[in-house]
C-alpha positions as CSV (number, residue, x, y, z in Angstrom):
1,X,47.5,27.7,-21.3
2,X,50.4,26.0,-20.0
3,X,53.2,25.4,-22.8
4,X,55.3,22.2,-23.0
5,X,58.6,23.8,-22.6
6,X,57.1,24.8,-19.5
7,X,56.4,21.4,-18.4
8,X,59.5,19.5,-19.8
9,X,61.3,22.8,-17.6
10,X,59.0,21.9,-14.4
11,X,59.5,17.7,-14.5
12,X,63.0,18.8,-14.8
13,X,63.6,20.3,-11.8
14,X,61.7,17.9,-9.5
15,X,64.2,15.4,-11.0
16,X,66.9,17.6,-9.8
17,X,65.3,18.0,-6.8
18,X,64.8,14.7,-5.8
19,X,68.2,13.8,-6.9
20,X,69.8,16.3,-4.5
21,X,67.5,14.9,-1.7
22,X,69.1,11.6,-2.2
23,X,72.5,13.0,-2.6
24,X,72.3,14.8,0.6
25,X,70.6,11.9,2.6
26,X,74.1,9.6,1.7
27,X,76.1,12.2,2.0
28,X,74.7,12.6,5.6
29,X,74.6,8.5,6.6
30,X,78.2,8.1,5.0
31,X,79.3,11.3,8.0
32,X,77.5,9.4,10.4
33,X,79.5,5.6,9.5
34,X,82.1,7.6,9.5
35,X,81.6,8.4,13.1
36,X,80.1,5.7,14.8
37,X,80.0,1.7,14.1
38,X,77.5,0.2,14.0
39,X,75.7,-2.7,12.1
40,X,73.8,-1.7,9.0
41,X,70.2,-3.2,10.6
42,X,71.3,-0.4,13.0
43,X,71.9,2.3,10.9
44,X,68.5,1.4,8.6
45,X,66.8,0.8,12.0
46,X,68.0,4.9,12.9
47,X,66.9,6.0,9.3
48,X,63.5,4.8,9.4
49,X,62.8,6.3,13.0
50,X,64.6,9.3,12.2
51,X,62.6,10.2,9.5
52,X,59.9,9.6,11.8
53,X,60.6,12.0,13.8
54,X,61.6,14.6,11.1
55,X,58.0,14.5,9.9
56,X,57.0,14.5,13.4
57,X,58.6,17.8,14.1
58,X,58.3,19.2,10.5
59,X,62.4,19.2,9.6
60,X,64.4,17.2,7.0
61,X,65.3,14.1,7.5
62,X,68.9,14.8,6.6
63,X,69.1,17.9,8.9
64,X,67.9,15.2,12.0
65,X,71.0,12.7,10.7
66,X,73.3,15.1,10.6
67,X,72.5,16.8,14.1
68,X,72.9,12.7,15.3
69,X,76.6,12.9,13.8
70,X,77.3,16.0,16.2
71,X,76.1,14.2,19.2
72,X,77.7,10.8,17.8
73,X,81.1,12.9,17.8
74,X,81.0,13.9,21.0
75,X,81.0,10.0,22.6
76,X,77.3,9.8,22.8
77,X,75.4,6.2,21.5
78,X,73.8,5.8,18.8
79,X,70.8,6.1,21.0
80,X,71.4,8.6,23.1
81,X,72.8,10.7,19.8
82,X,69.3,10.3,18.4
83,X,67.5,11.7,21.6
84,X,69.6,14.4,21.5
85,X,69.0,15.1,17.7
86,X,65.0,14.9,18.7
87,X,65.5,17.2,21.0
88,X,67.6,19.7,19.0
89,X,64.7,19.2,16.6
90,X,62.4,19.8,19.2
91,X,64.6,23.2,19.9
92,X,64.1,24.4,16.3
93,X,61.0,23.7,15.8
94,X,59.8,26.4,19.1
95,X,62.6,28.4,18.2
96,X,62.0,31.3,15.4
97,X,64.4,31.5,12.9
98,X,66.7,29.1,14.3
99,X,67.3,25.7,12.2
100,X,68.1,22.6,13.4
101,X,71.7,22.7,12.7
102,X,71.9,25.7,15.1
103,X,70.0,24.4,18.1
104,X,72.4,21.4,17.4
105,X,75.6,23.7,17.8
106,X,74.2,25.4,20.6
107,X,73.2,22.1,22.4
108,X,76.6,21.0,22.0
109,X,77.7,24.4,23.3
110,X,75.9,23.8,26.7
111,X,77.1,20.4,27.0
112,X,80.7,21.2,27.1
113,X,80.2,24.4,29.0
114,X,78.4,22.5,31.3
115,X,80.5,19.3,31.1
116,X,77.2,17.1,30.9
């Protein structure tokens, strides 16, 4: 039998949860306006196919904004920032143990070795 206290405990922490979800999600687009400009039909336009593609490749969707903001601070677009942050995604997601902020750093990491 499942007590109440248990419950109350339970729809407690999902709050939480969800709460830090969001908080992380700003926290994430306000890096990314802080390194690009762009419109906001842009930057809602980049949400909505970002998380896209996070489900797509099974990562966060503030992990995939996030790794955008790397390649956004290295000169790329907007767009080519986001195929680069699919990719990086892409890299994780084969890659065991490694998350997506790593395969970001070591994409950036080949770029500038590389001068691409």
């Amino acid at each position: 039998m499942v007590s109440v206290a248990y419950l109350l405990r339970k729809g407690f922490s999902e709050i939480k949860e969800g709460i830090n979800t969001i908080v992380g999600l700003d926290d994430a687009m306000i890096e990314l306006k802080k390194v690009t400009t762009e419109t906001s039909d842009n930057y809602n336009d980049l949400y909505n196919s970002i998380n896209k593609v996070a489900k797509e490749l099974g990562t966060t969707t503030e992990e995939a904004i996030n790794s955008v903001s790397s390649f956004s601070q290295m000169g790329y677009s907007l767009k080519e920032a986001k195929e680069l942050a699919r990719n990086a995604s892409i890299l994780a997601t084969i890659s065991p143990e490694m998350t997506v902020e790593q395969s970001t750093d070591a994409m950036v990491s080949i770029i500038k070795a590389y001068g691409i």
